[in-house]
Residue, then its C-alpha position, 0 to 999 in steps of 0.5 A: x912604189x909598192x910591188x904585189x907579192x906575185x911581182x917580187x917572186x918573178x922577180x926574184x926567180x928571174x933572178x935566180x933566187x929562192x923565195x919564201x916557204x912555200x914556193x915550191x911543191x916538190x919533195x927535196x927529200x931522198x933516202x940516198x942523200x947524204x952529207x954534212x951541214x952546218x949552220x950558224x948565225x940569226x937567232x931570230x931563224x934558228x927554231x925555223x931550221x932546228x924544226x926543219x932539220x929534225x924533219x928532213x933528217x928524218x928523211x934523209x938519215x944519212x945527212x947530219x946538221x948542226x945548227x947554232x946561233x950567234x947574230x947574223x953578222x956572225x953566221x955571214x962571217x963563218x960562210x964567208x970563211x967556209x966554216x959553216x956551210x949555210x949562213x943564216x942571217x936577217x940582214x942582207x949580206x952586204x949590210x955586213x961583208x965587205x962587197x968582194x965576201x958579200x959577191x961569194x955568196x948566194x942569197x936564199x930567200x926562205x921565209x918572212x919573220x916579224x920582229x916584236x916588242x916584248x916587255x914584264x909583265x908588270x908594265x902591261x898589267x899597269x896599263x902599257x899595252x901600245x907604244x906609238x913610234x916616237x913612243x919606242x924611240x924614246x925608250x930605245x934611245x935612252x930619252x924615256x927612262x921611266x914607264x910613267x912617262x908613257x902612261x905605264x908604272x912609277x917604274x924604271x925602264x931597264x932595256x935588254x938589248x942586242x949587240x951591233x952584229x945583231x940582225x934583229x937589232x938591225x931589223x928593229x932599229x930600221x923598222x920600229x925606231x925609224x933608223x935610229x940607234x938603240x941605247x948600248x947596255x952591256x950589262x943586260x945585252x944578248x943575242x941570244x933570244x931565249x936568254x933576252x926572253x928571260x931576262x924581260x921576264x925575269x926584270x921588273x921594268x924591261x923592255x926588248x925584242x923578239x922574233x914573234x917564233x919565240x912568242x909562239x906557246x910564250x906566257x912569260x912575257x907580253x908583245x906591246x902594240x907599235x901605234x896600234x897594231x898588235x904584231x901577228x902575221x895576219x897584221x905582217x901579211x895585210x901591210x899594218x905591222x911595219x917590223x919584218x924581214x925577209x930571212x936569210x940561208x947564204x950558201x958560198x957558192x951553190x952549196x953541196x947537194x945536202x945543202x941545196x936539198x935542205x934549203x928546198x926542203x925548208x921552202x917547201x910546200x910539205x913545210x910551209x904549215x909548219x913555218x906558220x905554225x912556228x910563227x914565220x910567215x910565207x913570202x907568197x902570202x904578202x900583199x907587198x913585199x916592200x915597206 
């Protein structure tokens, strides 16, 4: 059953979570705060929190931060191990720890990301601007392999894809291809999103998948419409573009002060505009939190 938004942040504070840009108004930041934080895992949040860094830092000079990739089931592995000190990942912790690692955890709730097709811009210029669902799932699936079996180009479908530790993929395959298990190809996969964004538009014929941040200012590529629904925030917020996901910061334990302080920062009212600027949404502006 459907919850409003104002239910699953009570919810989630009785809970003891932290939920979404833009809940809090108090300023985290403090001249006198120092430390060392680093982050790794979800590429799909990594511009949220290099933006985010830049800004606090330029708060609080005496903290640094590192920020990398690598796929979410990697960034959950390392703040498992103790190697990172901030886990970013689109998927829950348990989707990808064994439950003991996953119990170590705690979950921070920062922002809602939405995930969209993206394709060369041959196959839109040649008509192929909406994909229904069954549409996506013949394609991902490897059942379509040729674009004018969906009204598009006399052309090959080339898919440009994510590996298994991926979130994104995750998020995708839940969401837009209904459970199913895209088609492996190792010759053109990344989890790298600036790379997956080149490889679509450097490919005649491709097809993949971004966070909508890496489609803020893009002119290289084209989002596709999922039955009708373009994938902005204004459709991820209403409840008619069904590809989101609440993103993830996991800390071991509590986390260190610098940390604790970062993370609030983030999901800050000070910050929130920025999120929607980047092409993240605010978790207190969802009409429904659930799918």
């Amino acid at each position: 059953m459907k919850k409003g938004a104002s239910l699953f942040l009570a919810a989630a504070m009785t809970a003891g979570l932290l939920t979404g840009c833009g809940s809090s108004s108090t300023d985290s930041s403090s001249s006198d705060l120092e430390g060392t934080i680093t982050a790794a895992g979800s590429s799909a949040l990594k511009p949220l929190v290099d933006e985010a860094s830049q800004k606090f830092i330029e708060k609080n000079p005496n903290v640094s931060i590192t920020v990398d990739a690598g796929g979410s089931g990697e960034g959950l592995k390392q703040v498992s191990e103790g190697t990172v000190t901030i886990g970013n990942s689109d998927v829950s912790a348990e989707e990808k720890l064994d439950a003991d690692q996953a119990k170590e955890l705690v979950d921070h709730q920062v922002c809602v990301v939405t995930m969209a097709p993206i394709v060369n811009k041959d196959v839109t210029e040649a008509g192929v601007k909406d994909l229904s669902t069954d549409q996506l799932i013949g394609i991902f699936t490897g059942q379509i392999t040729n674009w004018k079996d969906v009204g598009g180009p006399e052309e090959d479908i080339v898919l440009v894809t994510r590996p298994s530790s991926s979130g994104t993929r995750a998020t995708f395959e839940k969401y837009a291809l209904n459970g199913n298990a895209e088609a492996e190809n190792k010759s053109m996969e990344t989890d790298d999103s600036g790379v997956l964004l080149k490889n679509v538009s450097d490919t005649k014929g491709a097809i993949g998948y971004v966070a909508l941040s890496y489609l803020v200012d893009n002119k290289d590529v084209d989002a596709v419409s999922i039955d009708g629904v373009a994938p902005t925030l204004e459709n991820t917020y209403n409840g008619t573009y069904k590809v989101w996901t609440m993103e993830h910061m996991y800390t071991k334990g509590k986390g260190s002060k610098a940390d604790k302080a970062f993370i609030k920062y983030i999901m800050s009212d000070d910050f929130a505009k920025t999120c929607e600027k980047l092409g993240y949404g605010v978790s207190s502006k969802m009409e429904s939190t659930e799918h």
